[in-house]
PDBQT receptor file of N, H, CA, C and O in Angstrom, charges set to zero:
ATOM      1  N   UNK A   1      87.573 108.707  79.263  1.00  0.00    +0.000 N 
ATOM      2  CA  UNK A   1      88.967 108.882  79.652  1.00  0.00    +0.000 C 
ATOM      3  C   UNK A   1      89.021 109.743  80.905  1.00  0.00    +0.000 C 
ATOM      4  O   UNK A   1      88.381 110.792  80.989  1.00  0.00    +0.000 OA
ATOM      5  N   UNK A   2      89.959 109.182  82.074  1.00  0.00    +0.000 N 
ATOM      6  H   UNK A   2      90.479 108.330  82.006  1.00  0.00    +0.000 HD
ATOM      7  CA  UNK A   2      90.071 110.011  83.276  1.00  0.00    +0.000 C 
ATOM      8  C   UNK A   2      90.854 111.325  83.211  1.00  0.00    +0.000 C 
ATOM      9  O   UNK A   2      92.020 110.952  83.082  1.00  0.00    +0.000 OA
ATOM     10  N   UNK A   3      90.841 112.537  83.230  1.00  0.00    +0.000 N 
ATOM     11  H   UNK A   3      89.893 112.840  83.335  1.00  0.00    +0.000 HD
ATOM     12  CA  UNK A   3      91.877 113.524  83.853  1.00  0.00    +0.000 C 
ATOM     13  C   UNK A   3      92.110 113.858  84.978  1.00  0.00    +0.000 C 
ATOM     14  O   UNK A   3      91.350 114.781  85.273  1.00  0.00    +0.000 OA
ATOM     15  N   UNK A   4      92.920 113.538  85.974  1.00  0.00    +0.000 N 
ATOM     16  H   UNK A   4      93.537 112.788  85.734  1.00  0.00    +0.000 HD
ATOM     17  CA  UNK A   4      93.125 114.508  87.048  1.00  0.00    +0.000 C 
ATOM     18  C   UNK A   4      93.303 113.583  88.275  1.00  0.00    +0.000 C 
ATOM     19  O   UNK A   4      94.278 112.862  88.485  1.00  0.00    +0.000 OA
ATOM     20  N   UNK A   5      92.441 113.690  88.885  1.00  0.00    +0.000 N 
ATOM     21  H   UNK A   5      91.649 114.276  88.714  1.00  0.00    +0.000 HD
ATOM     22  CA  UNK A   5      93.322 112.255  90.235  1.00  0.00    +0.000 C 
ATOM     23  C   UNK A   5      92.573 111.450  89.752  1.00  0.00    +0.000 C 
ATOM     24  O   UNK A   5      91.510 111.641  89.161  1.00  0.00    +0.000 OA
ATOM     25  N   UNK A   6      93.288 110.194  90.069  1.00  0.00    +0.000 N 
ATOM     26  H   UNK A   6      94.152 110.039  90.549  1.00  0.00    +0.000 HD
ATOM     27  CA  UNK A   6      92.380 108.831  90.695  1.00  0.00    +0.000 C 
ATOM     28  C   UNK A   6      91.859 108.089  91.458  1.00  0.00    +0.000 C 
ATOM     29  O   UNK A   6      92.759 107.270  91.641  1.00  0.00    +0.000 OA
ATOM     30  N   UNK A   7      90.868 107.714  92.169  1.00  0.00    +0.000 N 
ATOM     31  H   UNK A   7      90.137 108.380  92.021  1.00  0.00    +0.000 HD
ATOM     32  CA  UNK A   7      90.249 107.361  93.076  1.00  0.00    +0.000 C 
ATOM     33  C   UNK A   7      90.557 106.256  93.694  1.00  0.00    +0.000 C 
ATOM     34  O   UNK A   7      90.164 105.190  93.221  1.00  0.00    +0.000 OA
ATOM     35  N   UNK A   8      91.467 106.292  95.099  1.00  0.00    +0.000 N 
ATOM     36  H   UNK A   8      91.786 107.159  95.484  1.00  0.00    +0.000 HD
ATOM     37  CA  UNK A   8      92.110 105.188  95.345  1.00  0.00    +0.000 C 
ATOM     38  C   UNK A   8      91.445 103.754  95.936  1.00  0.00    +0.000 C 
ATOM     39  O   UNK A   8      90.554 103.814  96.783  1.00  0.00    +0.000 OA
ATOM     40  N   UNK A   9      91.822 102.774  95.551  1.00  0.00    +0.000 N 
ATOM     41  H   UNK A   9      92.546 102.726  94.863  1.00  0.00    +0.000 HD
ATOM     42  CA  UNK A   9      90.982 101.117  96.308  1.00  0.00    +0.000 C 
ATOM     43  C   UNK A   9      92.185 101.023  96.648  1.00  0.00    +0.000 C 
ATOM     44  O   UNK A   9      93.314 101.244  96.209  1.00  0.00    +0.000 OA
ATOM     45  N   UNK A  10      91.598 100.589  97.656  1.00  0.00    +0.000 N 
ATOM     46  H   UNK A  10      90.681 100.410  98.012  1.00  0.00    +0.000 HD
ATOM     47  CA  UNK A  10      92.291  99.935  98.834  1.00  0.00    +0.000 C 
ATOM     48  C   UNK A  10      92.634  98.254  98.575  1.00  0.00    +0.000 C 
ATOM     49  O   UNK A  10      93.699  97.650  98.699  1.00  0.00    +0.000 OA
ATOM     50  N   UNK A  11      91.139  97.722  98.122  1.00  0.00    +0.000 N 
ATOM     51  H   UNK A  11      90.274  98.213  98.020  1.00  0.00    +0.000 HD
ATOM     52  CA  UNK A  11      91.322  96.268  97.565  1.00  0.00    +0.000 C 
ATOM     53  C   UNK A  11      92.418  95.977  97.090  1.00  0.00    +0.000 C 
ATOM     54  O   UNK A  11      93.285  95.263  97.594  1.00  0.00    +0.000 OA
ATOM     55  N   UNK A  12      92.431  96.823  95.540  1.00  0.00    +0.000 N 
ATOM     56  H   UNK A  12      91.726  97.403  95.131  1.00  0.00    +0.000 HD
ATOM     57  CA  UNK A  12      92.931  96.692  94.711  1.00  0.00    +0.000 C 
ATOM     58  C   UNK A  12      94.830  97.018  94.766  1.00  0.00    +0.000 C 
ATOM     59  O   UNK A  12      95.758  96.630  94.055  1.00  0.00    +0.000 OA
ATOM     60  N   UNK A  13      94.750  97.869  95.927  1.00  0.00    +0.000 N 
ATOM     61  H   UNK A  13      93.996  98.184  96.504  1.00  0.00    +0.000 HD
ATOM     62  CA  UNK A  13      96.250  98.566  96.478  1.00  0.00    +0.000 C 
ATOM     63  C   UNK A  13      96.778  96.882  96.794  1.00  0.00    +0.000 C 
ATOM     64  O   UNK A  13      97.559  96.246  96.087  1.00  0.00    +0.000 OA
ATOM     65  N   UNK A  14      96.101  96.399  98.059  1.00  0.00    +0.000 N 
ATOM     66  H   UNK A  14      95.467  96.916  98.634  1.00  0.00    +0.000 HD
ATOM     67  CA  UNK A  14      96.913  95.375  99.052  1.00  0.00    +0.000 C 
ATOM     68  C   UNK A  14      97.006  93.772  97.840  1.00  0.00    +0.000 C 
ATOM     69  O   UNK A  14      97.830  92.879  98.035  1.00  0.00    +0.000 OA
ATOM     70  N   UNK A  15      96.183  93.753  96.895  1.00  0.00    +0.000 N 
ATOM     71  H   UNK A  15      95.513  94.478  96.737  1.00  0.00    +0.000 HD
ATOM     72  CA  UNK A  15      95.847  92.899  95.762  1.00  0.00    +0.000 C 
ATOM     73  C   UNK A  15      97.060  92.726  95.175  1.00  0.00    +0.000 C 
ATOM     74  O   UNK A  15      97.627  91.634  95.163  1.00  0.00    +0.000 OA
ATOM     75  N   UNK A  16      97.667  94.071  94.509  1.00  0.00    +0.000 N 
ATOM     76  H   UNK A  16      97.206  94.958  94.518  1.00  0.00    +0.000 HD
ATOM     77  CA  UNK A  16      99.219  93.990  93.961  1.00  0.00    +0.000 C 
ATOM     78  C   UNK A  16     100.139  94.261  94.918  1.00  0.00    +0.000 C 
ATOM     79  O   UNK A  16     101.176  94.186  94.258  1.00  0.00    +0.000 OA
ATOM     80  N   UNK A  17     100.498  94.554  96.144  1.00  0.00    +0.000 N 
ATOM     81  H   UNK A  17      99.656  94.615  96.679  1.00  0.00    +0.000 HD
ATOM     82  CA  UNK A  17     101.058  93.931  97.386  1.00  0.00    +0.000 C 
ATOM     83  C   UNK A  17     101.635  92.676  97.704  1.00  0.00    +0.000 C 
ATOM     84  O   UNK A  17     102.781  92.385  98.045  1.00  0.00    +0.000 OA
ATOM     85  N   UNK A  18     100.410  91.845  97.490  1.00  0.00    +0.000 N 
ATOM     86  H   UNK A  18      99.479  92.081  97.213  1.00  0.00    +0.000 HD
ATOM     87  CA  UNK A  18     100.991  90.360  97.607  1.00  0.00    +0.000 C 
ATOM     88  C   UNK A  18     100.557  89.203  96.558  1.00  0.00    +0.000 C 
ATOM     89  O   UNK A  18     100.360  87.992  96.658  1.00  0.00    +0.000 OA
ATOM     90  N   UNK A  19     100.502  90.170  95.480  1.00  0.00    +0.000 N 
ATOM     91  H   UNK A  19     100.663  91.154  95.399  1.00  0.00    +0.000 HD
ATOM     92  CA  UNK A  19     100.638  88.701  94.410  1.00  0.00    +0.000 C 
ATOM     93  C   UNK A  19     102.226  88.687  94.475  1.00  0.00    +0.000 C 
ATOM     94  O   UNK A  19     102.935  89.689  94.574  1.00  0.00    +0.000 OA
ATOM     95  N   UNK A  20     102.645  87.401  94.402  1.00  0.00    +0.000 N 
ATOM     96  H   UNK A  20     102.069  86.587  94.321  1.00  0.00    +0.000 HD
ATOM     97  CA  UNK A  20     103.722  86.881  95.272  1.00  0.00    +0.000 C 
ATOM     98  C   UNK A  20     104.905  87.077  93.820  1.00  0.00    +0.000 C 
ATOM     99  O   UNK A  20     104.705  87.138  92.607  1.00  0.00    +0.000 OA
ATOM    100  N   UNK A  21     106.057  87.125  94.597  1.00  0.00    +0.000 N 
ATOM    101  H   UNK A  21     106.219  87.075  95.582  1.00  0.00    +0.000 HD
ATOM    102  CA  UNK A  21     107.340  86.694  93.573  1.00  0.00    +0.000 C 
ATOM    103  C   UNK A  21     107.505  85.260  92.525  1.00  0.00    +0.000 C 
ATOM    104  O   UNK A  21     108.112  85.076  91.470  1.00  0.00    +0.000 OA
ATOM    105  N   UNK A  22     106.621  84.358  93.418  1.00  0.00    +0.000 N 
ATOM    106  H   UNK A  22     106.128  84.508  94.275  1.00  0.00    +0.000 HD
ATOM    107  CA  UNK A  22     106.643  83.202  92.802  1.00  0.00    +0.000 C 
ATOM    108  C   UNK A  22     105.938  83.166  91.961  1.00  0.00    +0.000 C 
ATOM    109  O   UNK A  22     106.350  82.594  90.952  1.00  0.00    +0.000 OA
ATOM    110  N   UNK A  23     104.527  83.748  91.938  1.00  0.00    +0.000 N 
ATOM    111  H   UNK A  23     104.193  84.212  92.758  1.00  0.00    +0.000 HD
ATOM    112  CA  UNK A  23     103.588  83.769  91.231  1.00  0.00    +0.000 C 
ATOM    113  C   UNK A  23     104.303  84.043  89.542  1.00  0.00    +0.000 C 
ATOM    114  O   UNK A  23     104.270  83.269  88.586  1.00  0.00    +0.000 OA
ATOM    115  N   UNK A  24     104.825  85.203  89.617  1.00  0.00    +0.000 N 
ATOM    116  H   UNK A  24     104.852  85.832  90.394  1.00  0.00    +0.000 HD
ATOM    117  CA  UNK A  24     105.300  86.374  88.643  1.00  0.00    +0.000 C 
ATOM    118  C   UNK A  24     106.855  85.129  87.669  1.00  0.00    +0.000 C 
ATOM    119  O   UNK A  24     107.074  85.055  86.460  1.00  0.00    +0.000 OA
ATOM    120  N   UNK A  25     107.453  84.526  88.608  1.00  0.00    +0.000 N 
ATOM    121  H   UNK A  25     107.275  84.586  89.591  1.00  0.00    +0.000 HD
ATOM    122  CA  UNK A  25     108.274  83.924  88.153  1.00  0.00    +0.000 C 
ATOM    123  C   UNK A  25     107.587  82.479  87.321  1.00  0.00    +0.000 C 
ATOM    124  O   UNK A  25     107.840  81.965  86.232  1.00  0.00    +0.000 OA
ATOM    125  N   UNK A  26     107.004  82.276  87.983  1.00  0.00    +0.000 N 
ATOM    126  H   UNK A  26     106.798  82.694  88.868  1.00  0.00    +0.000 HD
ATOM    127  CA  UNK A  26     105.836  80.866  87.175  1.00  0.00    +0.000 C 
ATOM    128  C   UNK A  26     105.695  81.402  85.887  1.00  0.00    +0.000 C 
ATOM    129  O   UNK A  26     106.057  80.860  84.843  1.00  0.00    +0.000 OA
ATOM    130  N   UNK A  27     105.183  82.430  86.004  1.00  0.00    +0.000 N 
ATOM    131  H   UNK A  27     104.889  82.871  86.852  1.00  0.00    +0.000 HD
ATOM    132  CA  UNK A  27     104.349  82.685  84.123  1.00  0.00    +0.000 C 
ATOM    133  C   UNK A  27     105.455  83.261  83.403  1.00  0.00    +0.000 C 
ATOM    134  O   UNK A  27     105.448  83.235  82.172  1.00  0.00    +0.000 OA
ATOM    135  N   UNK A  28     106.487  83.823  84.102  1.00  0.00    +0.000 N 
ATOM    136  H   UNK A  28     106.492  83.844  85.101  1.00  0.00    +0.000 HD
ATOM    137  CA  UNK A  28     107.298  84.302  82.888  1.00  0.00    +0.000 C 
ATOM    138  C   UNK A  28     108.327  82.795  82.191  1.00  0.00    +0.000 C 
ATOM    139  O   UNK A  28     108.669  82.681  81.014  1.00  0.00    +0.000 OA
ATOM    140  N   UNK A  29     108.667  81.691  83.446  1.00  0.00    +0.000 N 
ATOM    141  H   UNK A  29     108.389  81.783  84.402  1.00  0.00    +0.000 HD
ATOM    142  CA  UNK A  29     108.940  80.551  82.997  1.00  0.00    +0.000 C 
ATOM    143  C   UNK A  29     108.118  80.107  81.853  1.00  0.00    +0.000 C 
ATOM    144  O   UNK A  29     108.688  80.123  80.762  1.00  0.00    +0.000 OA
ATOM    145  N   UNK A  30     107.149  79.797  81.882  1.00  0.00    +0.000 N 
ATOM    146  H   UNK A  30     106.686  79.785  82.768  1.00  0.00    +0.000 HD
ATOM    147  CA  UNK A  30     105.436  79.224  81.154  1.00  0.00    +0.000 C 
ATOM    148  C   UNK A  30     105.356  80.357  79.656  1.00  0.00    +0.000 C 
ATOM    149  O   UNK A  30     105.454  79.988  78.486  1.00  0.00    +0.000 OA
ATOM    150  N   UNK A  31     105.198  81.466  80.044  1.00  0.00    +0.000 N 
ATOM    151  H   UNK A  31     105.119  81.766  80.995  1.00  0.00    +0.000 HD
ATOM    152  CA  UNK A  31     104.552  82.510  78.713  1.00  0.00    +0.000 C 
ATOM    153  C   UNK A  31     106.109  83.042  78.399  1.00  0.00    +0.000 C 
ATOM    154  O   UNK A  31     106.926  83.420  79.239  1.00  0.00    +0.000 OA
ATOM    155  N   UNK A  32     106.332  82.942  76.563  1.00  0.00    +0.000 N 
ATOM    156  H   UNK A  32     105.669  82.635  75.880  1.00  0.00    +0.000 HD
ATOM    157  CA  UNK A  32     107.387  83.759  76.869  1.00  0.00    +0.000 C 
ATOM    158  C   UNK A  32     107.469  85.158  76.513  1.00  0.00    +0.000 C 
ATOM    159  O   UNK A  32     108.603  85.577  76.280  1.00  0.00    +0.000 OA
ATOM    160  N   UNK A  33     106.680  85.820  76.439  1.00  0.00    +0.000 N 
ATOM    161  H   UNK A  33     105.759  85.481  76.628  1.00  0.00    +0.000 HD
ATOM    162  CA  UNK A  33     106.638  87.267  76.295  1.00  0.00    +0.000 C 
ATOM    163  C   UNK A  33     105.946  88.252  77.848  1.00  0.00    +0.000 C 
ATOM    164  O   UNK A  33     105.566  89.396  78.097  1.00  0.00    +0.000 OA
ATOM    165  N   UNK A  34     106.120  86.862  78.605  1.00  0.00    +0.000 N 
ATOM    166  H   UNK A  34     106.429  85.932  78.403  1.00  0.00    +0.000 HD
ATOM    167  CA  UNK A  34     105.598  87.901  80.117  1.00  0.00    +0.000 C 
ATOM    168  C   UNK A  34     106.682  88.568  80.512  1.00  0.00    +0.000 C 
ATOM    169  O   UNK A  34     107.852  88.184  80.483  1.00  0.00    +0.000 OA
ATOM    170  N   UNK A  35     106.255  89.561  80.874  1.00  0.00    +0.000 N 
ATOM    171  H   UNK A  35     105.305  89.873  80.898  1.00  0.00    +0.000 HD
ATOM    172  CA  UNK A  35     107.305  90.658  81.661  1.00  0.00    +0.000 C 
ATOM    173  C   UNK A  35     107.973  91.260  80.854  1.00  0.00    +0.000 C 
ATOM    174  O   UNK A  35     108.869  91.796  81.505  1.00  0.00    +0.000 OA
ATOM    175  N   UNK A  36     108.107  91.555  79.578  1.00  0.00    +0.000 N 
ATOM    176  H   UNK A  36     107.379  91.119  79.048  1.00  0.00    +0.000 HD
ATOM    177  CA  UNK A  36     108.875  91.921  78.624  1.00  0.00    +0.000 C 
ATOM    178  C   UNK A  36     108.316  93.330  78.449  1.00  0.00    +0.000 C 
ATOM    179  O   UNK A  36     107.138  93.612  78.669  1.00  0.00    +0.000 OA
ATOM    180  N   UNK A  37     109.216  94.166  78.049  1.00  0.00    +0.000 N 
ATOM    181  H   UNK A  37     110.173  93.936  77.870  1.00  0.00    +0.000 HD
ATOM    182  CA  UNK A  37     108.854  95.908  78.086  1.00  0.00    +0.000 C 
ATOM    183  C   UNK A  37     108.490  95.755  76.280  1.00  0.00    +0.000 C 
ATOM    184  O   UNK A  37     109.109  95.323  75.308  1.00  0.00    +0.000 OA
ATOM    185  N   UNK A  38     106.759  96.547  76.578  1.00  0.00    +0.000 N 
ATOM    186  H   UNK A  38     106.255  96.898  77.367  1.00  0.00    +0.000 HD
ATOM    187  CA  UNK A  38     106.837  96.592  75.182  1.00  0.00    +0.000 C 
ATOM    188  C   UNK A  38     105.958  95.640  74.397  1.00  0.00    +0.000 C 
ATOM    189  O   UNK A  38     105.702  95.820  73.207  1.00  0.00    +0.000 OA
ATOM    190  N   UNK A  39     105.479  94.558  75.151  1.00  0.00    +0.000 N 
ATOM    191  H   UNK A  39     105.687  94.411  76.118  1.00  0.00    +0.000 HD
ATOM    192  CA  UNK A  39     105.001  93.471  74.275  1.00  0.00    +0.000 C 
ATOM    193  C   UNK A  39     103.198  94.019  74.551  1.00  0.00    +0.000 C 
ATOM    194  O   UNK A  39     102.390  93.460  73.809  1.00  0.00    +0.000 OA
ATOM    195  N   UNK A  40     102.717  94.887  75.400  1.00  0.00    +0.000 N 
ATOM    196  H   UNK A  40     103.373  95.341  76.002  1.00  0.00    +0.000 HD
ATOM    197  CA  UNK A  40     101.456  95.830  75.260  1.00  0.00    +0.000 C 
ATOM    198  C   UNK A  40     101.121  95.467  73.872  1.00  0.00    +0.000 C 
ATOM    199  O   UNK A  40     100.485  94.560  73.337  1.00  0.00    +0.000 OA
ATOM    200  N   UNK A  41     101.992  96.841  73.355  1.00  0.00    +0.000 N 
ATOM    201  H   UNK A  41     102.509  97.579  73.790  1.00  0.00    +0.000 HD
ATOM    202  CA  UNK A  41     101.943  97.143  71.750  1.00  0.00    +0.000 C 
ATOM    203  C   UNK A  41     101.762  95.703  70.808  1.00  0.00    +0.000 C 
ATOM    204  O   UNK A  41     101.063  95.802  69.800  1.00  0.00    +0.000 OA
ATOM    205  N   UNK A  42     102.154  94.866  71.011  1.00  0.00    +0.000 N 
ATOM    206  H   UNK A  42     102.723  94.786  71.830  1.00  0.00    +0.000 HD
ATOM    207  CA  UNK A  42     101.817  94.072  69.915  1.00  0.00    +0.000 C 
ATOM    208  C   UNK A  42     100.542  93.285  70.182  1.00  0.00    +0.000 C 
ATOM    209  O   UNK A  42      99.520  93.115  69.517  1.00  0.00    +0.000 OA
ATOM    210  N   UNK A  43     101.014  92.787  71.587  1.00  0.00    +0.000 N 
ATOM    211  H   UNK A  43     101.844  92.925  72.127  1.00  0.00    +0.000 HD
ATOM    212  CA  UNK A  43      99.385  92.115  71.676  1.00  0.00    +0.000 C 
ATOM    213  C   UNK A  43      98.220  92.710  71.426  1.00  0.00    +0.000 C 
ATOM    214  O   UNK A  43      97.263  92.193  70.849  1.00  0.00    +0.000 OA
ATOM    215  N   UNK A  44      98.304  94.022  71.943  1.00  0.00    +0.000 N 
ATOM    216  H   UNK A  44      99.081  94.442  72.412  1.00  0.00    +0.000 HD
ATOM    217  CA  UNK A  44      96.691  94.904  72.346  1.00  0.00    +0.000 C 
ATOM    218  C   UNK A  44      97.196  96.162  71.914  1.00  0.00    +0.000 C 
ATOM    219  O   UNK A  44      97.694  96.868  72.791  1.00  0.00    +0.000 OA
ATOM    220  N   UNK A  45      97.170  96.640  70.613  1.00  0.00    +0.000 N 
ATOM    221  H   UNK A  45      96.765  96.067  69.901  1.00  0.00    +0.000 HD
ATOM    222  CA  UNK A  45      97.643  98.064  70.073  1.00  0.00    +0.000 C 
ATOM    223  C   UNK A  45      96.505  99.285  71.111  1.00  0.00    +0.000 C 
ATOM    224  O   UNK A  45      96.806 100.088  71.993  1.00  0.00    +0.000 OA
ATOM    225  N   UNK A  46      95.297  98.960  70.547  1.00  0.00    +0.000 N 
ATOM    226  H   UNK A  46      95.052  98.307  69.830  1.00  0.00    +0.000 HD
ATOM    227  CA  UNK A  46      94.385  99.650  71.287  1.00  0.00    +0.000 C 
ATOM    228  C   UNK A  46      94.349 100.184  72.847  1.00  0.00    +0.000 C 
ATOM    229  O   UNK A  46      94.047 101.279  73.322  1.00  0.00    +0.000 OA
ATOM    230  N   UNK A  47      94.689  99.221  73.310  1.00  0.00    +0.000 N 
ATOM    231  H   UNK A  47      94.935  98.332  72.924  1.00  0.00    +0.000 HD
ATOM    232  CA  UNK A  47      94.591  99.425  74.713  1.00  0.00    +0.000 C 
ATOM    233  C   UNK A  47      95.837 100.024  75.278  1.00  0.00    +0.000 C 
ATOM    234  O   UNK A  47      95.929 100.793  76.235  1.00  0.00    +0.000 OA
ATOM    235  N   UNK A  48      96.892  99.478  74.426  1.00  0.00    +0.000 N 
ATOM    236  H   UNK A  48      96.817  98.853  73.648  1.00  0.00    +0.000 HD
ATOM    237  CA  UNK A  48      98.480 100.511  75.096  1.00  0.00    +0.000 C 
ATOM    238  C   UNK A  48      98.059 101.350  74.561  1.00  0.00    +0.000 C 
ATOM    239  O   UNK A  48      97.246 101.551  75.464  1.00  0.00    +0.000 OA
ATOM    240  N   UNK A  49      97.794 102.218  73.762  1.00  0.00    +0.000 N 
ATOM    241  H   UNK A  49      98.454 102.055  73.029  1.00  0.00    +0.000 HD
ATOM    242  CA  UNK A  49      97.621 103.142  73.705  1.00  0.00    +0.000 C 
ATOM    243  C   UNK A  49      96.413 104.032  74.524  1.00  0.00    +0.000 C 
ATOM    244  O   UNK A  49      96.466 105.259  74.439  1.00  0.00    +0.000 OA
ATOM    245  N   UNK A  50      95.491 103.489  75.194  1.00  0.00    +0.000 N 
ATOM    246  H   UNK A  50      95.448 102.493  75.262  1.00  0.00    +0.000 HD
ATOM    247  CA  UNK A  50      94.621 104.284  75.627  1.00  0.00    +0.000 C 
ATOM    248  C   UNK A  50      95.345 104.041  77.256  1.00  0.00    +0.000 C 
ATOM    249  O   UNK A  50      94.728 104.412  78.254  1.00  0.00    +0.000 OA
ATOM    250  N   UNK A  51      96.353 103.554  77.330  1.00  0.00    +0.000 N 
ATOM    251  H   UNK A  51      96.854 103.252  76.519  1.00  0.00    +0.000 HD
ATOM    252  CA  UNK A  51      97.322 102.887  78.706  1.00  0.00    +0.000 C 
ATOM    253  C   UNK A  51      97.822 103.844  78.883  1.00  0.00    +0.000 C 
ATOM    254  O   UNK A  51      97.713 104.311  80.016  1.00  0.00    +0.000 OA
ATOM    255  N   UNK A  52      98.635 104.626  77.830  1.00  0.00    +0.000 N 
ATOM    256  H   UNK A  52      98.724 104.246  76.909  1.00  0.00    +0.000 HD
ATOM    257  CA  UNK A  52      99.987 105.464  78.046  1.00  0.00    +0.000 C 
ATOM    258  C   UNK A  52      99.254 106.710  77.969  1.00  0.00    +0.000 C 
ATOM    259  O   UNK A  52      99.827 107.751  78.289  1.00  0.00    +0.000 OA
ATOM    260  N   UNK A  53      97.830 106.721  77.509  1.00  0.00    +0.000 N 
ATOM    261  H   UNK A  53      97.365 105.875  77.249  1.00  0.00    +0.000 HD
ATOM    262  CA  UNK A  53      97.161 108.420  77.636  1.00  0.00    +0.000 C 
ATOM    263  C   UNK A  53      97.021 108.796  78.774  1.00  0.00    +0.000 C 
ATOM    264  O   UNK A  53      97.327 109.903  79.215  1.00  0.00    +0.000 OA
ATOM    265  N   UNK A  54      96.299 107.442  79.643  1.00  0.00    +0.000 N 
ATOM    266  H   UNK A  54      96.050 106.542  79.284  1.00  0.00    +0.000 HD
ATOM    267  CA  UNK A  54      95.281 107.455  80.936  1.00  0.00    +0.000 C 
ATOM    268  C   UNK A  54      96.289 107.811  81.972  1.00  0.00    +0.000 C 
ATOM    269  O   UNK A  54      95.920 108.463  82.948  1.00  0.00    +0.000 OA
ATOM    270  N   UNK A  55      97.539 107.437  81.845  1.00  0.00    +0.000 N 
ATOM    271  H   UNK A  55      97.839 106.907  81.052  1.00  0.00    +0.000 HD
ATOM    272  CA  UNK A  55      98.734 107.061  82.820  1.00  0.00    +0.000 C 
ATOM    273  C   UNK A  55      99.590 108.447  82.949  1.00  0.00    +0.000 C 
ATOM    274  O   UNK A  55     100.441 108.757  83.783  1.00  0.00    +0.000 OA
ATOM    275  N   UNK A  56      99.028 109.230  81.745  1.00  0.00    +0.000 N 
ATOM    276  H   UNK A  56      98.337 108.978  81.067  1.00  0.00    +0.000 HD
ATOM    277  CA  UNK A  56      99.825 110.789  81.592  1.00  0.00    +0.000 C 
ATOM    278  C   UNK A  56      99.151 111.519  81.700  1.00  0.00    +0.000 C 
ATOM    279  O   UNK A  56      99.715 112.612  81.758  1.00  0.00    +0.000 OA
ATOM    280  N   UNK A  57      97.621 111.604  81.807  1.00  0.00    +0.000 N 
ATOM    281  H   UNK A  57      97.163 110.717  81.759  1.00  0.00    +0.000 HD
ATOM    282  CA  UNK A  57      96.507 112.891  82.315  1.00  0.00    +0.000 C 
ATOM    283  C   UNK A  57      96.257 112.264  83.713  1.00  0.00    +0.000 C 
ATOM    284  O   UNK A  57      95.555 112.994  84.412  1.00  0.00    +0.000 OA
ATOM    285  N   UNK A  58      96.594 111.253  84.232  1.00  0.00    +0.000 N 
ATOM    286  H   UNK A  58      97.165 110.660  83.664  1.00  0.00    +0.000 HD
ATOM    287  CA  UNK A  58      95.632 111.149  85.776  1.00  0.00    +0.000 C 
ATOM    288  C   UNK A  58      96.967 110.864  86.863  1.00  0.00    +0.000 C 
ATOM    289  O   UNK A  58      98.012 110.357  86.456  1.00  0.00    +0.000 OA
ATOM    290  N   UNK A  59      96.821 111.147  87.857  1.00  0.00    +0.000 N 
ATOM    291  H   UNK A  59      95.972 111.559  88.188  1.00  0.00    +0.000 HD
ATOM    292  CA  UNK A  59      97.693 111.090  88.744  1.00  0.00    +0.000 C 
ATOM    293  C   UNK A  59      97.159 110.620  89.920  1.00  0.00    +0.000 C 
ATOM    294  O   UNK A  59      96.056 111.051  90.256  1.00  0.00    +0.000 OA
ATOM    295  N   UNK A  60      98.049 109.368  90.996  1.00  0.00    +0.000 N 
ATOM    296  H   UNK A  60      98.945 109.018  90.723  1.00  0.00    +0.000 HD
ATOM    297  CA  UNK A  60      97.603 109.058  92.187  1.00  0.00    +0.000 C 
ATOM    298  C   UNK A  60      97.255 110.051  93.386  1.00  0.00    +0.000 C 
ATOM    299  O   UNK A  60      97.810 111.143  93.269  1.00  0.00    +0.000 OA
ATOM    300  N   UNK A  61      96.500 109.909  94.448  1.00  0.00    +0.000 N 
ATOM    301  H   UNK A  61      96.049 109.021  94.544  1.00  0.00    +0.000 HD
ATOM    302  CA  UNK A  61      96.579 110.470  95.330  1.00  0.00    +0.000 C 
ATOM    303  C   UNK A  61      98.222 111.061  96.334  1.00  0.00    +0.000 C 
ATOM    304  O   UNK A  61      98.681 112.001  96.983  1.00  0.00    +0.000 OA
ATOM    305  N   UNK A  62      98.613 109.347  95.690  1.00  0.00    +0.000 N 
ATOM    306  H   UNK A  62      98.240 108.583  95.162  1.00  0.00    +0.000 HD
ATOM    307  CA  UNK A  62      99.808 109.542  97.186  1.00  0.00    +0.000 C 
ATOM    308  C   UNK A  62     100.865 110.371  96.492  1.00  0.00    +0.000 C 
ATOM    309  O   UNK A  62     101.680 110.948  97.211  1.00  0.00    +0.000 OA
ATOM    310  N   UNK A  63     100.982 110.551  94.654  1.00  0.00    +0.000 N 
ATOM    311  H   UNK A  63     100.319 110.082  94.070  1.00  0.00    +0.000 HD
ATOM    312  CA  UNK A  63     101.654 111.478  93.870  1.00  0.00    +0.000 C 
ATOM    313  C   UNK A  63     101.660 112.563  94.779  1.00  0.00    +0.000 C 
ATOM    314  O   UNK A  63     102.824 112.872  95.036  1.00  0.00    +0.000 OA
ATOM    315  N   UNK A  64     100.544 113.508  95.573  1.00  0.00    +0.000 N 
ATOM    316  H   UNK A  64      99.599 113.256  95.365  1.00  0.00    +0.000 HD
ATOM    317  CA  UNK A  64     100.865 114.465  95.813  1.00  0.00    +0.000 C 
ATOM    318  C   UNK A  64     101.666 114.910  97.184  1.00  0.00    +0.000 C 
ATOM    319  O   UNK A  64     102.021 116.004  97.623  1.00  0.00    +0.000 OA
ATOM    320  N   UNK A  65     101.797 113.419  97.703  1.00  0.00    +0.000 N 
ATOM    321  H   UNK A  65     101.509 112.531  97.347  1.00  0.00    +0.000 HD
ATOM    322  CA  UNK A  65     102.660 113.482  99.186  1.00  0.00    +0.000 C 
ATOM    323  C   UNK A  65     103.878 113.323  98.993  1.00  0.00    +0.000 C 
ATOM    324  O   UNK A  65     104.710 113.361  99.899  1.00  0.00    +0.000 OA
ATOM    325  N   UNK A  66     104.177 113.093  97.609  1.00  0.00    +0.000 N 
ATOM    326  H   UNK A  66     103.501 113.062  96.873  1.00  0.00    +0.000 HD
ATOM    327  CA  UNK A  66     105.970 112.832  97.629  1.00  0.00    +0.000 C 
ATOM    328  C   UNK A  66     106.880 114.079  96.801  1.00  0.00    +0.000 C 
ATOM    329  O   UNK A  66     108.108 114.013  96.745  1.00  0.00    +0.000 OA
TER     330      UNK A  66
C-alpha cells in the first residue's frame, strides 16, 4: 500500500486525456452498470476497498500546486 505522494506518468496522464467522449458513451449504451457511482462495491468488494484506502493516504504531485 502507497502513503504519501505518487509518482507521476506522463503516459498514463495524456492516456486519460483523450480517451474520447464517444468512447465512454459507447459502453455505457452497451454495459448497463458503466458509469454508475458505486457499482466498484459490488463487482470487486476487494479492490474498492483497497481503492478508497490508496486514494486517502497518497496524494498527487500537482495536489500540492493548487
Amino acid at each position: 500500500m502507497k502513503f504519501g505522494m505518487r509518482k507521476p506518468s506522463i503516459k498514463k496522464s495524456i492516456a486519460a486525456r483523450t480517451t474520447g467522449r464517444a468512447k465512454r458513451s459507447l459502453k455505457k449504451a452497451i454495459i448497463p452498470g458503466y458509469g454508475k457511482k458505486g457499482t466498484g462495491w459490488i463487482k470487486n468488494p476487494k479492490k474498492a476497498v483497497y481503492n478508497k484506502i490508496y486514494n486517502k493516504t497518497s496524494f498527487n504531485i500537482w495536489d500540492l500546486f493548487k
